[in-house]
MILOKOL-615376 format. One record per residue: x, y, z of N, C-alpha, C, O, CB in turn. Coordinates in steps of 0.05 Angstrom, whole numbers, plus 5000, padded with zeros to 4 digits. Glycine has a CB too. Layout:
MILOKOL-615376
PT     nX     nY     nZ    caX    caY    caZ     cX     cY     cZ     oX     oY     oZ    cbX    cbY    cbZ
PT      X      Y      Z      X      Y      Z      X      Y      Z      X      Y      Z      X      Y      Z
...
end
This chain:
MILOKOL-615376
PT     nX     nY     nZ    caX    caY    caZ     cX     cY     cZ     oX     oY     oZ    cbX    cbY    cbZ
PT   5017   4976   5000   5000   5000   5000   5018   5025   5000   5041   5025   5009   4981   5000   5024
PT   5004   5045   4989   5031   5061   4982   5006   5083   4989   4984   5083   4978   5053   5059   4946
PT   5016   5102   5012   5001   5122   5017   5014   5148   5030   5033   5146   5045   4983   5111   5031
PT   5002   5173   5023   5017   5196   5024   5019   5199   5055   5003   5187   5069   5004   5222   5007
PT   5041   5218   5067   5040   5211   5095   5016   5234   5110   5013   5238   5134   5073   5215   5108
PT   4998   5247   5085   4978   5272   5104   4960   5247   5119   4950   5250   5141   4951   5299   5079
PT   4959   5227   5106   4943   5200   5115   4943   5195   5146   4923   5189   5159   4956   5171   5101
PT   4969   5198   5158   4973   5183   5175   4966   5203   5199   4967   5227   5195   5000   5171   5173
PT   4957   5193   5220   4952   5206   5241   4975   5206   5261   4983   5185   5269   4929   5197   5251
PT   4989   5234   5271   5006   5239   5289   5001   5238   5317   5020   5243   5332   5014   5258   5284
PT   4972   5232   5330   4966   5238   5351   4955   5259   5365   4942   5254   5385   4978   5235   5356
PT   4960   5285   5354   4965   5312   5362   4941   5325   5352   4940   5321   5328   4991   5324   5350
PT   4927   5334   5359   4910   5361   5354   4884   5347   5325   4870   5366   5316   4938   5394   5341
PT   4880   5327   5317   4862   5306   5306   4853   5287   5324   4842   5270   5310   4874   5292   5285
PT   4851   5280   5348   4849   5261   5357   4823   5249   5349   4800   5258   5349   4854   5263   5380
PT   4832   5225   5342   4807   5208   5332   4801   5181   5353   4823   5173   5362   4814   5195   5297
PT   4774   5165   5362   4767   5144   5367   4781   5122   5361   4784   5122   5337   4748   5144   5360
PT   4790   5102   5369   4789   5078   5357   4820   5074   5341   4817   5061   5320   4763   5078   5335
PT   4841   5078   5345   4867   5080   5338   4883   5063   5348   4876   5052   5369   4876   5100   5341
PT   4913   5057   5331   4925   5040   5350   4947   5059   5361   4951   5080   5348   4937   5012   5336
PT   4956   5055   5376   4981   5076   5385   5012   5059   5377   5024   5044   5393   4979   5084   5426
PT   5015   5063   5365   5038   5051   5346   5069   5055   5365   5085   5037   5369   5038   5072   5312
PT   5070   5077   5373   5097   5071   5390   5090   5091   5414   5070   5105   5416   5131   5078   5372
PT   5125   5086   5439   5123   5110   5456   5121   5129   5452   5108   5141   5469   5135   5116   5468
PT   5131   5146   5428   5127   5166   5415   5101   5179   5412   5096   5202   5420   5134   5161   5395
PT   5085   5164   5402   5054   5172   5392   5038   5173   5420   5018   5187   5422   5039   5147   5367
PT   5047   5156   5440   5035   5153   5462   5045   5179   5477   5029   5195   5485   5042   5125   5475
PT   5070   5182   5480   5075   5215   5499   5062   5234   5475   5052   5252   5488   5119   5227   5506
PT   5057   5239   5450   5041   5257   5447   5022   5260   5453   5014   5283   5457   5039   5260   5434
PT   5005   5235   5459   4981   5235   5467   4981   5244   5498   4959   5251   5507   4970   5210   5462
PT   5000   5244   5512   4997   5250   5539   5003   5271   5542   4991   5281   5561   5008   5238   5556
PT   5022   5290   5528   5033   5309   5530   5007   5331   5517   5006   5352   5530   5062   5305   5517
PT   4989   5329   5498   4962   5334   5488   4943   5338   5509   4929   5358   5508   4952   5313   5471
PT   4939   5319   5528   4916   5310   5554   4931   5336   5563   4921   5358   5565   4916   5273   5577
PT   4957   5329   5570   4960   5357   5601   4958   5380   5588   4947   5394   5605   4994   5363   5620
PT   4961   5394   5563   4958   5418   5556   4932   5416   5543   4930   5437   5532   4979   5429   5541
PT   4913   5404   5539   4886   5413   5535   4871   5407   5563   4846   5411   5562   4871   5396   5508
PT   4877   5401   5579   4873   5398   5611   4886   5419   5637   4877   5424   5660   4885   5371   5615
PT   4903   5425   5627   4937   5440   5658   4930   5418   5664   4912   5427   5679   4938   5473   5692
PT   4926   5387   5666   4926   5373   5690   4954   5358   5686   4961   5353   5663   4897   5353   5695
PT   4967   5351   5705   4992   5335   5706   4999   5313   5725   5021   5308   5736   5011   5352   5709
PT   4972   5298   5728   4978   5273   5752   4950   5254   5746   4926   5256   5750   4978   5287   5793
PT   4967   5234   5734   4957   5210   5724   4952   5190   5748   4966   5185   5768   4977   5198   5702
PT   4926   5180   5741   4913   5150   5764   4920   5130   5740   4920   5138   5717   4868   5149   5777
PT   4927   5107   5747   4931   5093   5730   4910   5071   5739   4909   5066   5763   4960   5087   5726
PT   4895   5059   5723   4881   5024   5738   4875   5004   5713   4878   5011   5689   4842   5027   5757
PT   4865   4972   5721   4868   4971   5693   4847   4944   5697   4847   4936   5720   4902   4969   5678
PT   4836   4934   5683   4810   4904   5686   4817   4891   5669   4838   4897   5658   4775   4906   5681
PT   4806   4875   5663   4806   4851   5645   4779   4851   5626   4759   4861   5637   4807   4824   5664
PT   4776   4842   5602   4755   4838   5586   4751   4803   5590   4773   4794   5583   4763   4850   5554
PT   4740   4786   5596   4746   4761   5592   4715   4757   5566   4698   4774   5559   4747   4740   5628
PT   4718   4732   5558   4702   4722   5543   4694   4698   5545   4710   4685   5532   4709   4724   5523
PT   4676   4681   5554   4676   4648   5556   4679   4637   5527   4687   4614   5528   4647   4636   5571
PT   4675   4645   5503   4690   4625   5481   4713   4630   5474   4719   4639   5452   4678   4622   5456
PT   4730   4624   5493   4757   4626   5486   4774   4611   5468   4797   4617   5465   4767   4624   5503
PT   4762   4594   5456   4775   4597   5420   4762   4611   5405   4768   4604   5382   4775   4572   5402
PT   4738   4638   5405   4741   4661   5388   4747   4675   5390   4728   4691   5393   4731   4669   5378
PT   4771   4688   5393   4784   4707   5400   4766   4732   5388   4766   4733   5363   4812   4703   5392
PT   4754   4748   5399   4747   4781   5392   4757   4798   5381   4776   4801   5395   4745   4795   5406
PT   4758   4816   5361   4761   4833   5350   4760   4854   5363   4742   4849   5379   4750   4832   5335
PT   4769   4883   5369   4769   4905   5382   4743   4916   5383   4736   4926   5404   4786   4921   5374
PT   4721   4916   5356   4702   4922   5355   4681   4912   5368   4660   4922   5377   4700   4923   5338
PT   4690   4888   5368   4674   4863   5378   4669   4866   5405   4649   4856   5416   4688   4836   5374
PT   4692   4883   5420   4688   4883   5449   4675   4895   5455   4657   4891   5471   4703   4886   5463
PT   4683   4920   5440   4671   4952   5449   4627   4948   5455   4610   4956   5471   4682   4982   5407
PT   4629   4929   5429   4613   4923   5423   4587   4902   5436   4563   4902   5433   4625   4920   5406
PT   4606   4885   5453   4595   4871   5480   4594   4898   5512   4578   4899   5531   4624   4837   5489
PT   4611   4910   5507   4612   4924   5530   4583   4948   5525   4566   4957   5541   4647   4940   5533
PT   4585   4951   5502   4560   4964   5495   4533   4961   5512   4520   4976   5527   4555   4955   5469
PT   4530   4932   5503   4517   4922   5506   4503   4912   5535   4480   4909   5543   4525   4912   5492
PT   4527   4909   5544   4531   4909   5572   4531   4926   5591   4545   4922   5611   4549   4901   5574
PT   4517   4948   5588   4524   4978   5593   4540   4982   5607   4536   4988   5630   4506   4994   5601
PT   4570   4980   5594   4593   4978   5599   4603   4995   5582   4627   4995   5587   4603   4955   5600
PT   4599   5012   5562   4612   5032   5552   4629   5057   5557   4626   5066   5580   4600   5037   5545
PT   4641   5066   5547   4667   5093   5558   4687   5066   5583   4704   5080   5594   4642   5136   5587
PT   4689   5042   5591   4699   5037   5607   4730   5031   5611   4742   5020   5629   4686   5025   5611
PT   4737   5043   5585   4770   5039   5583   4774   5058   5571   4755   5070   5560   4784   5016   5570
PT   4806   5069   5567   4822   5089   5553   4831   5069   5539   4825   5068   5516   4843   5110   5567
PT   4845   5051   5548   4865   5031   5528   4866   5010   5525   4878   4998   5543   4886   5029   5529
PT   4855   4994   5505   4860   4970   5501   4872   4953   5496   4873   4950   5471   4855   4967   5495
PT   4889   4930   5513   4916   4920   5501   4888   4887   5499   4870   4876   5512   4957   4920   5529
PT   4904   4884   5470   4894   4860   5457   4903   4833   5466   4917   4828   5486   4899   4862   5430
PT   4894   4816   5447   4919   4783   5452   4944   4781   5442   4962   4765   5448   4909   4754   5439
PT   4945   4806   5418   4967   4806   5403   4989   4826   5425   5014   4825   5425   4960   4819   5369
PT   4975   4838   5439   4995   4858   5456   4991   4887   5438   5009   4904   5439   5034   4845   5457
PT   4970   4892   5424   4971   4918   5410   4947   4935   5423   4926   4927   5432   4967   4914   5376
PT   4959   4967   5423   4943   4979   5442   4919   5004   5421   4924   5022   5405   4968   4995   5466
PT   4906   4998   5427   4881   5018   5422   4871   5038   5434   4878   5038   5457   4864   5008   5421
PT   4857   5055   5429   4849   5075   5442   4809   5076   5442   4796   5067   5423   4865   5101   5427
PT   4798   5087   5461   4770   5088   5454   4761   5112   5465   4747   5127   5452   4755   5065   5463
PT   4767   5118   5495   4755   5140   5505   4782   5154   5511   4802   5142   5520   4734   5134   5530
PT   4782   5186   5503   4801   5205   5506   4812   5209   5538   4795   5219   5553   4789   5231   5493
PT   4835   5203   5546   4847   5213   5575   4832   5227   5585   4823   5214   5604   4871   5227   5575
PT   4824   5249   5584   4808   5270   5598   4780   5272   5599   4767   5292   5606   4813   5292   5589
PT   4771   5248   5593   4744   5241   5586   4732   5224   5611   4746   5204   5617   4744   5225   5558
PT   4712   5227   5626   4700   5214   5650   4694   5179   5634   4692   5173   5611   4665   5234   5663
PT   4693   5169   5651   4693   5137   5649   4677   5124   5665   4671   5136   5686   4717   5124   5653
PT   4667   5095   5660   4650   5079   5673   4662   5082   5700   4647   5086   5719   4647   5050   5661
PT   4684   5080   5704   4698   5074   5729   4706   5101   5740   4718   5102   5762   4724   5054   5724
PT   4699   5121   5727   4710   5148   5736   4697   5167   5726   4706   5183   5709   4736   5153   5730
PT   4661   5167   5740   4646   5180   5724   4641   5220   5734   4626   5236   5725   4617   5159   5725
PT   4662   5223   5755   4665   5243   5766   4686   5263   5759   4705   5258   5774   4664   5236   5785
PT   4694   5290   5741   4717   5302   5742   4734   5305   5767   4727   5310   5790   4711   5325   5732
PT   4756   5300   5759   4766   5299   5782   4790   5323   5779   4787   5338   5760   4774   5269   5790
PT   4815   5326   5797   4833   5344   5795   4860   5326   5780   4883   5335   5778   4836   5358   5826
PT   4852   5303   5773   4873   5283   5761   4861   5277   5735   4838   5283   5729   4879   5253   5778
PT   4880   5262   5719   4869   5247   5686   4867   5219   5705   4885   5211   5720   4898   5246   5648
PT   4848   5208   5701   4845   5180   5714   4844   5157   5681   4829   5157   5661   4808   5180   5738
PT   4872   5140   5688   4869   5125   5655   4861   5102   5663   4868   5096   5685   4897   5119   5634
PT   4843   5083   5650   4840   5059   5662   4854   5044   5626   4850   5056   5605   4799   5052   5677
PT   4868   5019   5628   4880   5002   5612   4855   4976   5613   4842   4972   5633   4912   4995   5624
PT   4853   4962   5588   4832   4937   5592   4856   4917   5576   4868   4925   5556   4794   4941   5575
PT   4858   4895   5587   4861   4876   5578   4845   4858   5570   4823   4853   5581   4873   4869   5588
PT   4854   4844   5548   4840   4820   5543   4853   4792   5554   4876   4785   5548   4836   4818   5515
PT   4837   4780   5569   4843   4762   5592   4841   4736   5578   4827   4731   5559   4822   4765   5617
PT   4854   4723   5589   4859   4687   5582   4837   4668   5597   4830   4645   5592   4894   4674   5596
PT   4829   4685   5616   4812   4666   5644   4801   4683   5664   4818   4698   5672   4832   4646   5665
PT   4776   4688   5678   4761   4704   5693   4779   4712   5719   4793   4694   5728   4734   4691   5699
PT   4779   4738   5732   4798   4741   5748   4787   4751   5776   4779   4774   5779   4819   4758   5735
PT   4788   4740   5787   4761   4747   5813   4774   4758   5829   4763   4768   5848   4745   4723   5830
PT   4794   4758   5826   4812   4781   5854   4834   4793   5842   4835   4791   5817   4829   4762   5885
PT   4853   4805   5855   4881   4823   5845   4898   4804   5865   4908   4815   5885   4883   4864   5851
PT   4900   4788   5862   4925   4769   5877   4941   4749   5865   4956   4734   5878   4915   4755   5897
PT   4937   4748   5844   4946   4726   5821   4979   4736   5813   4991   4756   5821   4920   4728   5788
PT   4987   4717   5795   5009   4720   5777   5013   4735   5748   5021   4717   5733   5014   4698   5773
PT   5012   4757   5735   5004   4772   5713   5007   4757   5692   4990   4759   5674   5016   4794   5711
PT   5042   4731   5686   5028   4712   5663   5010   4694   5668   5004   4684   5647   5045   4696   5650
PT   4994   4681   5691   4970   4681   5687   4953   4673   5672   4942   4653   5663   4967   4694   5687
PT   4954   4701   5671   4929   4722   5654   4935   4724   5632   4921   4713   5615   4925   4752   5662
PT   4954   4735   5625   4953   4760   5599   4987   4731   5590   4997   4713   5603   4964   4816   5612
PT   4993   4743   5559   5013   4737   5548   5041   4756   5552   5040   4775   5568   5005   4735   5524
PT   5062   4751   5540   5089   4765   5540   5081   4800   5532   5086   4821   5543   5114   4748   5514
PT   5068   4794   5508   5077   4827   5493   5049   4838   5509   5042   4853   5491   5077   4831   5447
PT   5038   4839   5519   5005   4839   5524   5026   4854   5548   5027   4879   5548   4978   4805   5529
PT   5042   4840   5570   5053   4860   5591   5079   4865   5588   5089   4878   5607   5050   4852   5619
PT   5094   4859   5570   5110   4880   5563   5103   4910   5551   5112   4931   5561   5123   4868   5547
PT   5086   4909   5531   5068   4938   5520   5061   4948   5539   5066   4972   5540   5042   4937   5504
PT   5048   4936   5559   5033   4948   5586   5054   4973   5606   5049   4996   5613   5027   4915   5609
PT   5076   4956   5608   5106   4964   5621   5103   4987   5608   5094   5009   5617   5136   4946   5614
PT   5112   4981   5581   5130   5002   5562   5104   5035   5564   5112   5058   5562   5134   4983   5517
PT   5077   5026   5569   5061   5046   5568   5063   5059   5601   5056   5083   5605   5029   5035   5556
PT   5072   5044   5623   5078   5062   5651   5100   5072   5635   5100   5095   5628   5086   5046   5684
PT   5114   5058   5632   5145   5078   5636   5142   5097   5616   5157   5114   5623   5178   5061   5629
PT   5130   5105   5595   5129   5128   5589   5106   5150   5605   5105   5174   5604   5128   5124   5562
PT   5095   5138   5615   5070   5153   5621   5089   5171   5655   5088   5193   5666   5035   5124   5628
PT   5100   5152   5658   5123   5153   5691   5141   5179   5682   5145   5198   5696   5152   5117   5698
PT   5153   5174   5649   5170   5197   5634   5167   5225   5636   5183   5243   5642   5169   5195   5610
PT   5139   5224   5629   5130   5247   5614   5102   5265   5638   5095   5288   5636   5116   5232   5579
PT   5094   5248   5654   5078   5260   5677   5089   5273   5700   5112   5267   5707   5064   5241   5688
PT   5076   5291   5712   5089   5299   5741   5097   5277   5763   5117   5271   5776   5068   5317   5756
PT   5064   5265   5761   5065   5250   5775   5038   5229   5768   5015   5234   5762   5068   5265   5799
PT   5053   5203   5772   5033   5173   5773   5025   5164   5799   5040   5159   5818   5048   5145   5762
PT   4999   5163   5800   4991   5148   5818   4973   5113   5807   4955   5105   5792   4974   5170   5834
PT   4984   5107   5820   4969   5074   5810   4946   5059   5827   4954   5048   5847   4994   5049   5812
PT   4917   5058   5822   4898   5052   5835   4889   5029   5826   4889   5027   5801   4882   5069   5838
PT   4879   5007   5843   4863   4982   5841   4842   4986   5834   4831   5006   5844   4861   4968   5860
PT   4827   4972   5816   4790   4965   5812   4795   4946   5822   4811   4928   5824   4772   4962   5783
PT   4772   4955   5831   4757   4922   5841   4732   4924   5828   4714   4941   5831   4750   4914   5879
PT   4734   4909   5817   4698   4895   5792   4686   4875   5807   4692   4855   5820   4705   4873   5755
PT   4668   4886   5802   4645   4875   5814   4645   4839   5798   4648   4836   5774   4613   4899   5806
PT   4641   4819   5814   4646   4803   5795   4615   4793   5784   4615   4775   5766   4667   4781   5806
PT   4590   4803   5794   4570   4788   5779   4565   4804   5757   4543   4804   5748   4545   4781   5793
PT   4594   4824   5743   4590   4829   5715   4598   4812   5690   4621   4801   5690   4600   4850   5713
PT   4584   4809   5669   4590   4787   5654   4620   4790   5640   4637   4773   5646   4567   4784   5632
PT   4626   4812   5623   4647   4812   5613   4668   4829   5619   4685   4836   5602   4644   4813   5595
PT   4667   4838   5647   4693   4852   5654   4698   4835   5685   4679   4828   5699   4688   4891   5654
PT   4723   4832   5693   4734   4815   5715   4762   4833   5725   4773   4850   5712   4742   4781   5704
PT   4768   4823   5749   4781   4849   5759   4818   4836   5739   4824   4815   5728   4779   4853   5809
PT   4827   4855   5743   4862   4850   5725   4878   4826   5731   4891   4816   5713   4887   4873   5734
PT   4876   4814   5760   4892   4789   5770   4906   4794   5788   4904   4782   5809   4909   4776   5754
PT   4926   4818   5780   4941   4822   5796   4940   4852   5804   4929   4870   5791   4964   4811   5787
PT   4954   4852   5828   4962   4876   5838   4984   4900   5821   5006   4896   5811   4972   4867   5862
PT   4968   4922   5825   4981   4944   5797   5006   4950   5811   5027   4940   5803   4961   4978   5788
PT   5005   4966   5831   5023   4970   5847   5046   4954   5857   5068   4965   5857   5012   4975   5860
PT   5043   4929   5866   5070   4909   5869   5076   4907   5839   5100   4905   5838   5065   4874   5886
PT   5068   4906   5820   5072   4902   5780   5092   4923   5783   5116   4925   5780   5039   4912   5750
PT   5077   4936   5790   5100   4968   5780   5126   4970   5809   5144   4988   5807   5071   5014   5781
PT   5127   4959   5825   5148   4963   5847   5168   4944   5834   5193   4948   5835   5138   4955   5880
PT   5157   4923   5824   5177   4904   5823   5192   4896   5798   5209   4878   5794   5166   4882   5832
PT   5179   4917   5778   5194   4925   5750   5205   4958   5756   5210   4972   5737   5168   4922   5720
PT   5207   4965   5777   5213   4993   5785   5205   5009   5768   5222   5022   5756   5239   4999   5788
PT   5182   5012   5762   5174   5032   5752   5162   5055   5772   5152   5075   5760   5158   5023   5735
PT   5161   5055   5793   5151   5070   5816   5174   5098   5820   5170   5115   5837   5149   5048   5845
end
């Protein structure tokens, strides 16, 4: 495919729905965008799980958005890391969320994974759950977010578990991030 580069989206001042965020790069623009269309400079970080019971059909991004819909589960993530480990976007940083339906004096981001197996608590092992690039990407998106913010703070969900397709992350966010030093 051979396409001119006005095509491509930089992140910056277009922000569109539904994107992949292709590197750290495109991702600190995007953060660096939130704090100056915001002054806000102190990120909550949290993050759930999507699970699915037919787990040999793996979902499509649309597909989720699309159960969560349904589920009146909508706006409930900023980022979606897939099975492949690729990250998406749906609801804008500065935008109130299922889980954060109140403005607050912070950007509150919530991350969704797509999960291998239902996760009923935050006490588990993170492979687990999820695959290699699924939390390596994950990493690579604190540590820039750790880069380029004043300041991170990292908060737990706890999901309710008699919801059908969202389950809490597995593990604990906070020991994740102490013990890859990202803190």
């Amino acid at each position: 495919m051979i396409a001119p580069s006005f095509n491509f989206d930089i992140g910056v001042k277009n922000y569109k729905k539904n994107r992949l965020i292709v590197d750290k790069i495109h991702l600190k623009n995007e953060i660096l965008y939130t704090i100056e269309k915001t002054s806000k400079n102190v990120f909550n970080i949290s993050a759930f799980s999507f699970f699915d019971e037919d787990v040999n059909n793996v979902k499509s991004f649309d597909e989720v958005r699309r159960q969560l819909v349904v589920s009146s589960l909508s706006n409930s993530f900023n980022f979606f890391i897939n099975r492949e480990g690729n990250i998406l976007t749906d609801v804008e940083m500065n935008s109130v969320s299922y889980f954060y339906p109140d403005a607050s004096e912070e950007i509150n981001v919530v991350f969704c994974f797509y999960s291998k197996t239902k996760n009923l608590t935050n006490d588990g092992e993170p492979l687990k759950f999820y695959n290699f690039n699924q939390l390596k990407n994950f990493k690579e998106c604190l540590s820039v977010f750790k880069n380029t913010a004043y300041e991170v703070k990292y908060k737990e969900l706890s999901v309710d578990n008699r919801l059908d397709r969202i389950t809490n992350l597995g593990f604990d966010i906070e020991n994740y991030v102490k013990e890859r030093s990202l803190d």
